[in-house]
CHARMM-style PDB file with segment names, atoms N, HN, CA, C and O in Angstrom:
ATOM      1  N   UNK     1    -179.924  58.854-121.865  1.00  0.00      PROA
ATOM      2  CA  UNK     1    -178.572  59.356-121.925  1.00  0.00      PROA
ATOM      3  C   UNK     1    -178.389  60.623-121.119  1.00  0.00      PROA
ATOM      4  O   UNK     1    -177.366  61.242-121.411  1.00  0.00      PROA
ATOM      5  N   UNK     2    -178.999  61.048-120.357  1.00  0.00      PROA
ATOM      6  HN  UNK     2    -179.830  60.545-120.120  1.00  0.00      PROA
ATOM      7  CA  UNK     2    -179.351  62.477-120.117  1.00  0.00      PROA
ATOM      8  C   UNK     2    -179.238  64.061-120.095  1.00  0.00      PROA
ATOM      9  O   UNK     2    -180.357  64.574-120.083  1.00  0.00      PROA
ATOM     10  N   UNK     3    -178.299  64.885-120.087  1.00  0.00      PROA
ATOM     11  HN  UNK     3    -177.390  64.468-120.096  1.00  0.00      PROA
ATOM     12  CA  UNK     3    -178.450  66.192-120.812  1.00  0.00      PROA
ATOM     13  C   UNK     3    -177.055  65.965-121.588  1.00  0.00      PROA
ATOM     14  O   UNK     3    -176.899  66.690-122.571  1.00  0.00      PROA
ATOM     15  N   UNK     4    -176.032  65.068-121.284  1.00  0.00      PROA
ATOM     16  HN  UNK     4    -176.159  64.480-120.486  1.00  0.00      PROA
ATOM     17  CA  UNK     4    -174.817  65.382-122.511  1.00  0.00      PROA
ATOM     18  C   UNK     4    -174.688  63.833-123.227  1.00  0.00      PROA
ATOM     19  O   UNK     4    -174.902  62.670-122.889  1.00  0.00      PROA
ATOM     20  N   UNK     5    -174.204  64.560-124.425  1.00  0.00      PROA
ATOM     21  HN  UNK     5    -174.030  65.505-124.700  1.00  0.00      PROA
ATOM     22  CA  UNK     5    -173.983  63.158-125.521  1.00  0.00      PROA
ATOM     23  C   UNK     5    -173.704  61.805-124.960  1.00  0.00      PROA
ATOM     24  O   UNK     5    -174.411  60.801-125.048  1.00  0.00      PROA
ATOM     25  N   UNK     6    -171.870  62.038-124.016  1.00  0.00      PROA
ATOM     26  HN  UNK     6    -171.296  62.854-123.945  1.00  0.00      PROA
ATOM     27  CA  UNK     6    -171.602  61.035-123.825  1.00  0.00      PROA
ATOM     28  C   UNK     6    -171.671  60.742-122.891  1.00  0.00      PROA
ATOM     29  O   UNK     6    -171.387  61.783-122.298  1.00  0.00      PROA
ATOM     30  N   UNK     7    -171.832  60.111-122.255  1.00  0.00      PROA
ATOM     31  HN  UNK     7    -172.062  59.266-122.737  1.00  0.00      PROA
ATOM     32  CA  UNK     7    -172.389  59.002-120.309  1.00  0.00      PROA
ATOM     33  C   UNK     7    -171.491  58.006-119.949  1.00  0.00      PROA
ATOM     34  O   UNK     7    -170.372  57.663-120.331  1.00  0.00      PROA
ATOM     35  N   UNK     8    -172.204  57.673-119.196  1.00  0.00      PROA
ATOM     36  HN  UNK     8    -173.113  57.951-118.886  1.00  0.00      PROA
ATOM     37  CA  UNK     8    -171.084  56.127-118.741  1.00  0.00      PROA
ATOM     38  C   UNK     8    -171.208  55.155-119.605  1.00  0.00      PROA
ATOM     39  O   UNK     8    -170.347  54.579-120.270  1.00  0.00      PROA
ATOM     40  N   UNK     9    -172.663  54.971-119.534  1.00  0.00      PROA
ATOM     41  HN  UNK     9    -173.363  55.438-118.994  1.00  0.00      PROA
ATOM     42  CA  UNK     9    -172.734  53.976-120.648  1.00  0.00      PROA
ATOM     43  C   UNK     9    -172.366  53.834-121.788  1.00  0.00      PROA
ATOM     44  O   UNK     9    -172.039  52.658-121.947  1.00  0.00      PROA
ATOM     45  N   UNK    10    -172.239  54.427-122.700  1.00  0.00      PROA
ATOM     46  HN  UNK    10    -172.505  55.383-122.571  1.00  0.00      PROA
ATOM     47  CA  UNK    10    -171.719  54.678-123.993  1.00  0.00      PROA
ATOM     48  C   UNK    10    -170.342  55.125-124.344  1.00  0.00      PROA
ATOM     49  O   UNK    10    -169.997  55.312-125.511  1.00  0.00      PROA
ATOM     50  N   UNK    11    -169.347  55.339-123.034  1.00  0.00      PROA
ATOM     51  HN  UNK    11    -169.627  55.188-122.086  1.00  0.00      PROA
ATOM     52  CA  UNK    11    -168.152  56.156-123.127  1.00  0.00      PROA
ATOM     53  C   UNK    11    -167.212  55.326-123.462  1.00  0.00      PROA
ATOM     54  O   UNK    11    -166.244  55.939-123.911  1.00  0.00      PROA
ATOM     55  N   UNK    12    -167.029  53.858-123.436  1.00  0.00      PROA
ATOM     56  HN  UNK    12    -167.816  53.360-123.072  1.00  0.00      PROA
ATOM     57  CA  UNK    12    -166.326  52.806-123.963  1.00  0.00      PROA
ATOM     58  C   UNK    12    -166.588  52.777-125.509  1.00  0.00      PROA
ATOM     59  O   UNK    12    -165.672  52.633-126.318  1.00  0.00      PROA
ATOM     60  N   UNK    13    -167.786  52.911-125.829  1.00  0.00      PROA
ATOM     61  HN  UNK    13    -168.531  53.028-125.172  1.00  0.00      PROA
ATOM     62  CA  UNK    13    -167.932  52.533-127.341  1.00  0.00      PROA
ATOM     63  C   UNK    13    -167.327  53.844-128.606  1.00  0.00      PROA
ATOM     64  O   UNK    13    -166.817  53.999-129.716  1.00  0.00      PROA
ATOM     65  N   UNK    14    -167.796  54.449-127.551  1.00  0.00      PROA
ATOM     66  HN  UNK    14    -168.210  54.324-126.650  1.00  0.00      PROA
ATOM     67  CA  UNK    14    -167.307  55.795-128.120  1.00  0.00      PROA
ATOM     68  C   UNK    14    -165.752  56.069-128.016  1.00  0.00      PROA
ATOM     69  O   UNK    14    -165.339  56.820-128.899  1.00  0.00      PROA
ATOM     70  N   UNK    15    -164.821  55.618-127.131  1.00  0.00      PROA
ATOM     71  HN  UNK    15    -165.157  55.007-126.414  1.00  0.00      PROA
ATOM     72  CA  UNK    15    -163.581  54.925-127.361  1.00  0.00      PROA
ATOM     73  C   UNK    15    -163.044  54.946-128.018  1.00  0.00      PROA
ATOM     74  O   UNK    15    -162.173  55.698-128.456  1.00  0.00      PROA
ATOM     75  N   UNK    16    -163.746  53.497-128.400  1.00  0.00      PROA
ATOM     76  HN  UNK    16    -164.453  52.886-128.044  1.00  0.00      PROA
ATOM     77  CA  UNK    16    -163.172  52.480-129.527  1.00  0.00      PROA
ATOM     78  C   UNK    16    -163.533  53.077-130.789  1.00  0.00      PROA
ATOM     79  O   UNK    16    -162.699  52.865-131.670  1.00  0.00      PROA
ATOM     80  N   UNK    17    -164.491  53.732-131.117  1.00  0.00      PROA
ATOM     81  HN  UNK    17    -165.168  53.904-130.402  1.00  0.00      PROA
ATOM     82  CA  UNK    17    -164.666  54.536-132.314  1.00  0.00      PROA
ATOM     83  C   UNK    17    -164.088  55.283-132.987  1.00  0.00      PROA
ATOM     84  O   UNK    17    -163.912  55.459-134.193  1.00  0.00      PROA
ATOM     85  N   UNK    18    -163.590  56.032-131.440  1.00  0.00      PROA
ATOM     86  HN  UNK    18    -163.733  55.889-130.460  1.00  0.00      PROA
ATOM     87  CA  UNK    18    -162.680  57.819-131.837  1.00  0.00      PROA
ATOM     88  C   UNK    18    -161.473  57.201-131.918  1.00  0.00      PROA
ATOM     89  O   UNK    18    -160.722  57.973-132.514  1.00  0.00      PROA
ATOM     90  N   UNK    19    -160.824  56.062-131.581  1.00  0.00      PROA
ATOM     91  HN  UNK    19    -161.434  55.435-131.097  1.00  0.00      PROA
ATOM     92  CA  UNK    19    -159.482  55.447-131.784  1.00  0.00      PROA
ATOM     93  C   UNK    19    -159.796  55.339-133.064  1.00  0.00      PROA
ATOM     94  O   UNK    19    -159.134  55.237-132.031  1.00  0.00      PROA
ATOM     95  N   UNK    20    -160.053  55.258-134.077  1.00  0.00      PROA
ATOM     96  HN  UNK    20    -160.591  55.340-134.916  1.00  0.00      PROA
ATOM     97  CA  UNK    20    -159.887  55.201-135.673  1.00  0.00      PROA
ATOM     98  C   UNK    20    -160.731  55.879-136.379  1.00  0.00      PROA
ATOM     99  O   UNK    20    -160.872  55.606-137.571  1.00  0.00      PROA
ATOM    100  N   UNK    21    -161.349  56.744-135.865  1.00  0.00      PROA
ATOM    101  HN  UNK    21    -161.235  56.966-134.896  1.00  0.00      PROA
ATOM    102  CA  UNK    21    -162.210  57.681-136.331  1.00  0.00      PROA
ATOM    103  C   UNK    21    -161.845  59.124-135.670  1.00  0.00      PROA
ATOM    104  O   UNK    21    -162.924  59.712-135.581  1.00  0.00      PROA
ATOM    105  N   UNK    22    -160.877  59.901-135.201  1.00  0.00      PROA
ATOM    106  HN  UNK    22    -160.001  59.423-135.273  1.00  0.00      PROA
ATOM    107  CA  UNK    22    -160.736  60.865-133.771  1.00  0.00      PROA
ATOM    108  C   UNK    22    -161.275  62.118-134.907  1.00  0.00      PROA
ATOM    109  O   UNK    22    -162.284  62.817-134.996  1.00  0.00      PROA
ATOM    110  N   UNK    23    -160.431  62.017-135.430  1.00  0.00      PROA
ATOM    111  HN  UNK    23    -159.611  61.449-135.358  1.00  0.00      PROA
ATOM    112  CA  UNK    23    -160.833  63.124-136.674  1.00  0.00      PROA
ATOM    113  C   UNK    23    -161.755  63.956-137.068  1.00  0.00      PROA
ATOM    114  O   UNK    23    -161.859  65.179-137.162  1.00  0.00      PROA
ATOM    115  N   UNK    24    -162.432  63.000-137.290  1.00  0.00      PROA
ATOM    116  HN  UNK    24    -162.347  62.007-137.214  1.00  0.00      PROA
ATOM    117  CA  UNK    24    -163.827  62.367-138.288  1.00  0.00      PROA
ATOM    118  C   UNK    24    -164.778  62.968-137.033  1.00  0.00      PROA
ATOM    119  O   UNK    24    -165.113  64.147-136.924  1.00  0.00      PROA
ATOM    120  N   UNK    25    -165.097  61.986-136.207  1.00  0.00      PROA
ATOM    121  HN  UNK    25    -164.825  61.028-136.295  1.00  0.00      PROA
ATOM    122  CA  UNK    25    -166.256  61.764-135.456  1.00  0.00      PROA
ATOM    123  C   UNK    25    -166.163  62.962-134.339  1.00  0.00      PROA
ATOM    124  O   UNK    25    -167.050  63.817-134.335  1.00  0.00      PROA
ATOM    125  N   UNK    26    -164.974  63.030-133.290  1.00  0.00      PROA
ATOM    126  HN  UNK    26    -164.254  62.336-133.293  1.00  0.00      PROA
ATOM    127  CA  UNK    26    -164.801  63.446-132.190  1.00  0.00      PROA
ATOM    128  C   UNK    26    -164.408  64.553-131.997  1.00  0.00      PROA
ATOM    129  O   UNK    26    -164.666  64.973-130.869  1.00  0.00      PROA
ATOM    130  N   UNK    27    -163.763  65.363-132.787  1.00  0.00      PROA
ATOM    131  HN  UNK    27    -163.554  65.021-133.703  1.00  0.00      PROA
ATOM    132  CA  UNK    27    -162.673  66.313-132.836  1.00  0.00      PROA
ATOM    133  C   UNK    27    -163.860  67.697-133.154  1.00  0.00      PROA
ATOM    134  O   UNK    27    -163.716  68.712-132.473  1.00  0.00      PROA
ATOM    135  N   UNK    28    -165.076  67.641-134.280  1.00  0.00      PROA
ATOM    136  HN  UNK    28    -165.193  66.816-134.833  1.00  0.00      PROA
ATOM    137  CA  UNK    28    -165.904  68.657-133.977  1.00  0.00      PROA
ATOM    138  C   UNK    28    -166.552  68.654-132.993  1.00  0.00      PROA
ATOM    139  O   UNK    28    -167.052  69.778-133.039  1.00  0.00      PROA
ATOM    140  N   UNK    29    -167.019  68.065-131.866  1.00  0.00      PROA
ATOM    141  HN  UNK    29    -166.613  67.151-131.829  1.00  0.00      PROA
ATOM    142  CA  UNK    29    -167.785  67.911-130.805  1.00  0.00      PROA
ATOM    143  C   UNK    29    -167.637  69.226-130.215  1.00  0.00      PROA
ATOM    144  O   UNK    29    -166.651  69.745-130.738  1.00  0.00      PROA
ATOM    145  N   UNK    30    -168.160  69.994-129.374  1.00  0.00      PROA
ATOM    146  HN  UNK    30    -168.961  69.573-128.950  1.00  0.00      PROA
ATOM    147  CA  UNK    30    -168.096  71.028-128.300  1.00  0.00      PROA
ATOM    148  C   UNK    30    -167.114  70.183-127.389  1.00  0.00      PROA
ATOM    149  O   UNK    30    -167.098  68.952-127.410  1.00  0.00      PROA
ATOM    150  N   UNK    31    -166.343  70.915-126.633  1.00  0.00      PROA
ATOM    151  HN  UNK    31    -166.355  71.915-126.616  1.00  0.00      PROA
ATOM    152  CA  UNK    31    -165.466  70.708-125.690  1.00  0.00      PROA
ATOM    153  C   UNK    31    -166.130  70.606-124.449  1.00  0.00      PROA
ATOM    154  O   UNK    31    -165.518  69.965-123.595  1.00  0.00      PROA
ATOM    155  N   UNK    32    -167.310  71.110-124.107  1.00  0.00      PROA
ATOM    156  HN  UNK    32    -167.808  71.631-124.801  1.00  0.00      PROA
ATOM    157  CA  UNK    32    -168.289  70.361-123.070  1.00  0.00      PROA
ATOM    158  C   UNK    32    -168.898  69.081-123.227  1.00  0.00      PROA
ATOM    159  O   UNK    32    -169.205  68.378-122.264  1.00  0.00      PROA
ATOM    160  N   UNK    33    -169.084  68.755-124.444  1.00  0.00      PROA
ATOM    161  HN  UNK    33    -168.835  69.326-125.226  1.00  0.00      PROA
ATOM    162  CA  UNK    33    -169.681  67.220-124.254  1.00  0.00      PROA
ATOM    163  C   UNK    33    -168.364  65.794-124.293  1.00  0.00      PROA
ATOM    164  O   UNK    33    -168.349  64.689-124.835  1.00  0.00      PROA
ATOM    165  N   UNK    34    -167.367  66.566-123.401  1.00  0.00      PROA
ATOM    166  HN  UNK    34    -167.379  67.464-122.960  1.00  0.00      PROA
ATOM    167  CA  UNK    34    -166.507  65.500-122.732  1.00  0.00      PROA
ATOM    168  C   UNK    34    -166.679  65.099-121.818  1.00  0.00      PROA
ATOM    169  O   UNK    34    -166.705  66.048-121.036  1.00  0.00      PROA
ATOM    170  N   UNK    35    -166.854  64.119-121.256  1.00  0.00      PROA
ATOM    171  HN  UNK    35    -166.833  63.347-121.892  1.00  0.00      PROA
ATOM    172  CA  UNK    35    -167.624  63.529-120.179  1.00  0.00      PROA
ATOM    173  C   UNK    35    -166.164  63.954-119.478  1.00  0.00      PROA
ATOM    174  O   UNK    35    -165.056  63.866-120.006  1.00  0.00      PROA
ATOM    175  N   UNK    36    -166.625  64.658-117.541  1.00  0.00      PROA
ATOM    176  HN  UNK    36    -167.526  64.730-117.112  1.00  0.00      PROA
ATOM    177  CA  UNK    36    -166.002  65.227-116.756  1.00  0.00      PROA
ATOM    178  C   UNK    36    -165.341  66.690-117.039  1.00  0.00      PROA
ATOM    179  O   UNK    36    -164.334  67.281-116.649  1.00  0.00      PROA
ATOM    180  N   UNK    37    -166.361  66.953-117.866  1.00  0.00      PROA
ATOM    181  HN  UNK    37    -167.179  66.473-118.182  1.00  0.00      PROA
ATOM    182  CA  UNK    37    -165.725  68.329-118.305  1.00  0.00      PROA
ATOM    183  C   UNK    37    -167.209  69.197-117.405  1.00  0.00      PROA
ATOM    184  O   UNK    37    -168.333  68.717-117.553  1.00  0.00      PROA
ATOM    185  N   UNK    38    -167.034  70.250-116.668  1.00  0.00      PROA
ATOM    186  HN  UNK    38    -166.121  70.640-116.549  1.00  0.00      PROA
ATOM    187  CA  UNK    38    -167.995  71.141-115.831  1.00  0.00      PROA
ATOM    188  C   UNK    38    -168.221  71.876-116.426  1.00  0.00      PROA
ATOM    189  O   UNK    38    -167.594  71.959-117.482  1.00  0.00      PROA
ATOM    190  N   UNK    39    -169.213  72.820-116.129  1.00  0.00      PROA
ATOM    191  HN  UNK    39    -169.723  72.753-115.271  1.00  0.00      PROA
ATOM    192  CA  UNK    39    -169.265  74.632-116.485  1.00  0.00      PROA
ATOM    193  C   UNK    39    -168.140  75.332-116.357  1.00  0.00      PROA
ATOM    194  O   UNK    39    -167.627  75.997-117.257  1.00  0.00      PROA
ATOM    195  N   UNK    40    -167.629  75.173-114.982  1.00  0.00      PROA
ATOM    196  HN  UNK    40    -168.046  74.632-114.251  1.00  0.00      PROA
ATOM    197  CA  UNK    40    -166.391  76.131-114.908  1.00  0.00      PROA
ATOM    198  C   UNK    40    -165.208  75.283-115.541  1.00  0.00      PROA
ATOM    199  O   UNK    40    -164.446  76.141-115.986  1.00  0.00      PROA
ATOM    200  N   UNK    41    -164.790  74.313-115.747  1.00  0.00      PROA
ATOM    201  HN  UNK    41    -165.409  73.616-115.385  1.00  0.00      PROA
ATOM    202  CA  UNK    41    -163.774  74.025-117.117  1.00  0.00      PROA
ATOM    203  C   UNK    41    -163.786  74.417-118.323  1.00  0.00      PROA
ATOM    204  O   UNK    41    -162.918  75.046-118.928  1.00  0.00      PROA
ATOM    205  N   UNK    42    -165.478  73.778-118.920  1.00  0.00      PROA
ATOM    206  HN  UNK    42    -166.183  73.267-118.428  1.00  0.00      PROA
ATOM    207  CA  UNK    42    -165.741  74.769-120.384  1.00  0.00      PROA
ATOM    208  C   UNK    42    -165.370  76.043-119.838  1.00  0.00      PROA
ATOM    209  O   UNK    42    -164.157  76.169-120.004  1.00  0.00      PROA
ATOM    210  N   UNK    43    -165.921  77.173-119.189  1.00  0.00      PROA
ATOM    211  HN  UNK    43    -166.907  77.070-119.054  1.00  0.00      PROA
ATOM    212  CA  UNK    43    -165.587  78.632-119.143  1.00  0.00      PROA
ATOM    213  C   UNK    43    -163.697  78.662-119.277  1.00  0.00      PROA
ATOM    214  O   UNK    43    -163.341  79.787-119.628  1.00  0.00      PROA
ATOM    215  N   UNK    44    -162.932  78.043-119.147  1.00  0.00      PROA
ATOM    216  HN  UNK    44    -163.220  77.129-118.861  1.00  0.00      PROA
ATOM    217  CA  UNK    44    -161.439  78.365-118.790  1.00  0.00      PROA
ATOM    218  C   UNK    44    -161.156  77.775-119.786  1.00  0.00      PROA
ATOM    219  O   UNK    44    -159.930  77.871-119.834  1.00  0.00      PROA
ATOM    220  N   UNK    45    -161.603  77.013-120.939  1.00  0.00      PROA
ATOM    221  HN  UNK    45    -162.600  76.936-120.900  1.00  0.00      PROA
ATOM    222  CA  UNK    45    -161.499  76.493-121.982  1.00  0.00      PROA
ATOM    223  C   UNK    45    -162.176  77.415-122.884  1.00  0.00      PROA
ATOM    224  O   UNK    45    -161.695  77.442-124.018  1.00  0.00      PROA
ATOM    225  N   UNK    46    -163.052  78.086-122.690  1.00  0.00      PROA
ATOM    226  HN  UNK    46    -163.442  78.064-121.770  1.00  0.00      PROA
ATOM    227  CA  UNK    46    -163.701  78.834-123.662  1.00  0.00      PROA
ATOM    228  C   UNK    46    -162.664  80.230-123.603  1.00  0.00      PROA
ATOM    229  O   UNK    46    -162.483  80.826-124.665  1.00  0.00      PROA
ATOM    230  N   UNK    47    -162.139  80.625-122.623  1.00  0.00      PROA
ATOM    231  HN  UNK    47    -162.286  80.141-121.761  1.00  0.00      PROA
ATOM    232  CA  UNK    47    -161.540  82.065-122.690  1.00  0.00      PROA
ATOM    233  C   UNK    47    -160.294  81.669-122.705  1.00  0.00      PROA
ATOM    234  O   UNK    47    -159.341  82.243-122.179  1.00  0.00      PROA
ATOM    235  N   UNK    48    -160.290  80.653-123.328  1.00  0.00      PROA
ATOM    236  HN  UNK    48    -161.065  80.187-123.756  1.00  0.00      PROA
ATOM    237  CA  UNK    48    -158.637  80.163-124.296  1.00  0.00      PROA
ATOM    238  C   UNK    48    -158.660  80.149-125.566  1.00  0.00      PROA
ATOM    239  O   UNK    48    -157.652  80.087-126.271  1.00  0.00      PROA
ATOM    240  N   UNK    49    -160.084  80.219-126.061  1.00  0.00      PROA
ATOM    241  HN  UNK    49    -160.903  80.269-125.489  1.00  0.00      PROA
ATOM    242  CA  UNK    49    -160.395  79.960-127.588  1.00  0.00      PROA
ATOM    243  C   UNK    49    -160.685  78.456-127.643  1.00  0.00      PROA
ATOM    244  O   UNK    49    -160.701  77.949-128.764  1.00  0.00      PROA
ATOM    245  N   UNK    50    -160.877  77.812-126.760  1.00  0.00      PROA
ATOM    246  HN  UNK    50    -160.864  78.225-125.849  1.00  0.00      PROA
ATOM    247  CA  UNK    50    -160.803  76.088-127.310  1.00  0.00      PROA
ATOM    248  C   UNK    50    -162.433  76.052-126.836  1.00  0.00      PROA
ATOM    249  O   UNK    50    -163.088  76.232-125.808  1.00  0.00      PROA
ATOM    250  N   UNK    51    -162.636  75.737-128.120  1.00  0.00      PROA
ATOM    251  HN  UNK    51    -162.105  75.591-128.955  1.00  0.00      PROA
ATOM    252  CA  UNK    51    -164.209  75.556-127.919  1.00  0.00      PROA
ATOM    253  C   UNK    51    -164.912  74.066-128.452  1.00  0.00      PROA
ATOM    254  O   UNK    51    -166.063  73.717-128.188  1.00  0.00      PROA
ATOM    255  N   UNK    52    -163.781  73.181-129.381  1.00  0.00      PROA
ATOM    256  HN  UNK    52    -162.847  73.465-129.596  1.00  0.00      PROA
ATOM    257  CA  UNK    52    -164.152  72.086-129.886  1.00  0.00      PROA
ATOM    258  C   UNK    52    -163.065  70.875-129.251  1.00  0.00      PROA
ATOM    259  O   UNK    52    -162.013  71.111-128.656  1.00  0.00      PROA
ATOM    260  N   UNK    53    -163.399  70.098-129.429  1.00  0.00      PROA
ATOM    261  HN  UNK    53    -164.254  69.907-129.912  1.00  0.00      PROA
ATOM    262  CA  UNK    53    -162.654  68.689-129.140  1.00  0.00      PROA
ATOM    263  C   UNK    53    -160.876  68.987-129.974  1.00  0.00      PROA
ATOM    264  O   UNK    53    -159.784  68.760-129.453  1.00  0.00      PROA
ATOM    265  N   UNK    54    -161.138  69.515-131.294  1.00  0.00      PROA
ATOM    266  HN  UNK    54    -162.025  69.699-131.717  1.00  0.00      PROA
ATOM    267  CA  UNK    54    -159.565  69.522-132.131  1.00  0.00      PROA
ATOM    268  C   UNK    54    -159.318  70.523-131.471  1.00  0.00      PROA
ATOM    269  O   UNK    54    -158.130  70.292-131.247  1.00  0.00      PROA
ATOM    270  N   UNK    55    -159.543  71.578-130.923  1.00  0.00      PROA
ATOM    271  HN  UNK    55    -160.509  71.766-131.105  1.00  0.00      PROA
ATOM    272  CA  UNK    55    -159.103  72.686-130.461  1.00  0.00      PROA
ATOM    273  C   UNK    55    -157.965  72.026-128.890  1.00  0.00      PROA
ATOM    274  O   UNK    55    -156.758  72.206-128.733  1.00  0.00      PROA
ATOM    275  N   UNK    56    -158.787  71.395-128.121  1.00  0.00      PROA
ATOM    276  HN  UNK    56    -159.769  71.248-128.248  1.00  0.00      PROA
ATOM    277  CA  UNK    56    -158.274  71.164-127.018  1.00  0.00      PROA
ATOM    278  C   UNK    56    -156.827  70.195-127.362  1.00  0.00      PROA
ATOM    279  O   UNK    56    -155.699  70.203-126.869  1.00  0.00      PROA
ATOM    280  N   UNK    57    -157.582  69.240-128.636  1.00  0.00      PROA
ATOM    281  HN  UNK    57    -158.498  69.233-129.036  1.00  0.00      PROA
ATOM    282  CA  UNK    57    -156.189  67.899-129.057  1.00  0.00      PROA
ATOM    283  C   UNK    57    -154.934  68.730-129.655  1.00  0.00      PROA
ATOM    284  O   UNK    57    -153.844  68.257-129.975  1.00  0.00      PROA
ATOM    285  N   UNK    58    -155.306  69.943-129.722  1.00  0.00      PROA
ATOM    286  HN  UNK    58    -156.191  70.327-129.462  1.00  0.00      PROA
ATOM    287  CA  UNK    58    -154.024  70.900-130.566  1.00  0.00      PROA
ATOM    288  C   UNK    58    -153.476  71.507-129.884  1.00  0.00      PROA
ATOM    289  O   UNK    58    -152.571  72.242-130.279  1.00  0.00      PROA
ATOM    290  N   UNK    59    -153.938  71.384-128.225  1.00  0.00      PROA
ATOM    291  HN  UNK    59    -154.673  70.787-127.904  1.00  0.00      PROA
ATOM    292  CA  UNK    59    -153.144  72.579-127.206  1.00  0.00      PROA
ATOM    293  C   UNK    59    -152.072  71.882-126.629  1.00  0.00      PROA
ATOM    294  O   UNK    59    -152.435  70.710-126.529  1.00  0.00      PROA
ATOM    295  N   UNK    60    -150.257  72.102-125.944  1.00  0.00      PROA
ATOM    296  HN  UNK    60    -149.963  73.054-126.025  1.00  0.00      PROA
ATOM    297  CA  UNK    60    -149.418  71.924-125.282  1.00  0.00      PROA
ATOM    298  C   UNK    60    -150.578  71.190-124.132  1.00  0.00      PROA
ATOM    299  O   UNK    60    -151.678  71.552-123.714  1.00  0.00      PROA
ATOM    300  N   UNK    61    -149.796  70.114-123.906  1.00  0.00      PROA
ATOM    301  HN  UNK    61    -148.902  69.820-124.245  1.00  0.00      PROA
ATOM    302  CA  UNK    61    -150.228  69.791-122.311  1.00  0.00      PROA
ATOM    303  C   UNK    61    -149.642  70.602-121.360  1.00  0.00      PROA
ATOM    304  O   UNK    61    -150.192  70.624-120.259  1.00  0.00      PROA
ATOM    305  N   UNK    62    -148.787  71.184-121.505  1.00  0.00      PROA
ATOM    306  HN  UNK    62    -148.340  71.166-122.399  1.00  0.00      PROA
ATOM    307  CA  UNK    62    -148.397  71.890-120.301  1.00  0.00      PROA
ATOM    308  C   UNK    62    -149.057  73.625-120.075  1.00  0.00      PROA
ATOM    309  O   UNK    62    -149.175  74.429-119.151  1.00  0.00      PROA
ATOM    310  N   UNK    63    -149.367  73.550-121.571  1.00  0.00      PROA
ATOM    311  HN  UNK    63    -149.270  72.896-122.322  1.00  0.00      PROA
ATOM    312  CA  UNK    63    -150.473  75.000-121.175  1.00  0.00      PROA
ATOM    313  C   UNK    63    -151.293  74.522-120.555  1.00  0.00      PROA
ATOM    314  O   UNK    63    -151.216  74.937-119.398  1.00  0.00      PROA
ATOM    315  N   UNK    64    -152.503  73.475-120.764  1.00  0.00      PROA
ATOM    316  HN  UNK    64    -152.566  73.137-121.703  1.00  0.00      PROA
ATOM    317  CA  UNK    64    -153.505  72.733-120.278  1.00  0.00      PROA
ATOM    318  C   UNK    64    -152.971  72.527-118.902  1.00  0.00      PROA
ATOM    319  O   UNK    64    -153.820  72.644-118.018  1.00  0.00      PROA
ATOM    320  N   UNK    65    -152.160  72.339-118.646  1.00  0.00      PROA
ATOM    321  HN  UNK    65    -151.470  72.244-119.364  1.00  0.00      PROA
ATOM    322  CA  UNK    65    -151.869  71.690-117.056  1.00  0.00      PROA
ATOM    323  C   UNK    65    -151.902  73.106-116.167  1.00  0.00      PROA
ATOM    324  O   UNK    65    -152.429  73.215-115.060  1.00  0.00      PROA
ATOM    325  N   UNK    66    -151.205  74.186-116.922  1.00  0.00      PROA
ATOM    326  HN  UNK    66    -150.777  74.098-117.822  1.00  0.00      PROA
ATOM    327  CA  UNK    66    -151.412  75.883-116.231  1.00  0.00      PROA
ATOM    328  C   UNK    66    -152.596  75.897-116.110  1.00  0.00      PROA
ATOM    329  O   UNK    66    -153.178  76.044-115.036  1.00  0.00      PROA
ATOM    330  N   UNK    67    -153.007  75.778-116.961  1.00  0.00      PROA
ATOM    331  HN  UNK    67    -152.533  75.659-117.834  1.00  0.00      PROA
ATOM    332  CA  UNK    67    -154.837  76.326-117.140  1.00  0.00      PROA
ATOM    333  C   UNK    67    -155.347  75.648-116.111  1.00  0.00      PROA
ATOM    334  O   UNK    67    -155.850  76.312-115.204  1.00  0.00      PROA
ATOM    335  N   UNK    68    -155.336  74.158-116.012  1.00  0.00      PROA
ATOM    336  HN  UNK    68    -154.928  73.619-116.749  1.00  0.00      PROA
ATOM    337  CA  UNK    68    -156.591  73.667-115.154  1.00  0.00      PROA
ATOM    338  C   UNK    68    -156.301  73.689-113.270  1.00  0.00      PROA
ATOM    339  O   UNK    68    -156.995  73.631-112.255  1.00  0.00      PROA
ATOM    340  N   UNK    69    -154.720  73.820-113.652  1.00  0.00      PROA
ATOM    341  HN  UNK    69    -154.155  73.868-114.476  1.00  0.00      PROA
ATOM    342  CA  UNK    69    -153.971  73.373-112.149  1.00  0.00      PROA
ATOM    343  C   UNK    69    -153.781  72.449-111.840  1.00  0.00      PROA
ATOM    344  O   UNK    69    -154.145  72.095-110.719  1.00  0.00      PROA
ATOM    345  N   UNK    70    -153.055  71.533-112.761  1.00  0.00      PROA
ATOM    346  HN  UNK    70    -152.759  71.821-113.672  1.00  0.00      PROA
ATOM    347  CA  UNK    70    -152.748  70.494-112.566  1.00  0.00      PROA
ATOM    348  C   UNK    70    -151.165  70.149-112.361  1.00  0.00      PROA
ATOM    349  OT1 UNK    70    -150.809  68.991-112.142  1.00  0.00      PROA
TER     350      UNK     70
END
């Protein structure tokens, strides 16, 4: 699997899981072990306070869209 939780391989199953589990399973995770998430994203995520998976699912998309430059 190699240095983060989720991969390619496993990122479908994990999916279908967090679709009825998001809560539960996904939402304490670190906000780095999102697959396509970098160092320098965690850092601009971390000096927002969002340090977990519920943290990020609780932010405005349009702050998120300032933040990343999107």
């Amino acid at each position: 699997m190699g240095g983060r939780l989720w991969d390619r391989e496993n990122v479908w199953e994990w999916a279908i899981n967090c679709r009825y589990n998001s809560e539960t399973n996904a939402w304490p995770l670190p906000v780095g072990e999102l697959l396509y998430v970098d160092y320098s994203t965690m850092q601009k995520f971390e000096n927002r306070a969002i340090y977990t998976i519920c943290d990020l699912a609780k932010r405005d998309v349009n702050d998120l869209k300032l933040l990343l430059g999107v």
